[in-house]
N, C-alpha and C positions, 0 to 999 in steps of 0.2 A: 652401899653407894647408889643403888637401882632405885630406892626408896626417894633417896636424897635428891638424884634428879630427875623422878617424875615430880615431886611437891616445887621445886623451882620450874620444871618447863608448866605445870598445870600453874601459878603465880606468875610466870612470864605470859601464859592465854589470858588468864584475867586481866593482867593489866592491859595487855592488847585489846581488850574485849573493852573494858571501862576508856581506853582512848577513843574506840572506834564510838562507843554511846555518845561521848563529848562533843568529840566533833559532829557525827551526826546531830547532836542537838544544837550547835553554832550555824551550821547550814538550814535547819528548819527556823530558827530564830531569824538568820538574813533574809530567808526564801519569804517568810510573813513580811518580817518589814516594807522589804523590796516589793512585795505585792500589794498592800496598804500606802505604800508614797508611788508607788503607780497608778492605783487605782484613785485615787484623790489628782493626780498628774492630769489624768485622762479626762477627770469630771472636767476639772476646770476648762481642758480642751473643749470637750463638749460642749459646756455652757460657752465657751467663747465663740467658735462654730456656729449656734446656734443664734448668737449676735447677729454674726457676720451673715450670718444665712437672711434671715428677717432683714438687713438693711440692704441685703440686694434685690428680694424681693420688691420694696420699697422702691430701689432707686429702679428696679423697671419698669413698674406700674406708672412712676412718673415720666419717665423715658416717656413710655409709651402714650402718655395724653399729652403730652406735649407736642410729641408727635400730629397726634390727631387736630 
């Protein structure tokens, strides 16, 4: 019987062990994702920022001589 239930508790670790692999590979798989459509998220902030920055320089400079 000792026989019998170390080969089922050592097949109940593996299986435990092949779920733990799974899931850990489902979480590195969303964790990539998730950092690729943020990092594309971001760009586009950036470059939009980046818009927005240049047109207020702009509208100062003109502020400004109009001023003058």
């Amino acid at each position: 019987m000792s026989t019998k239930t170390n080969i089922q508790k050592d097949w109940e670790q593996r299986e435990f062990i092949e779920d733990m692999s799974i899931n850990i590979q489902k979480i590195v798989e969303f964790l990539n994702k998730f950092e690729l459509s943020t990092r594309n998220k971001l760009s586009d902030l950036n470059e939009k920022l980046t818009i927005l920055d240049r047109q207020v320089d702009y509208l100062e400079a003109t502020f400004k001589t109009v001023q003058e």
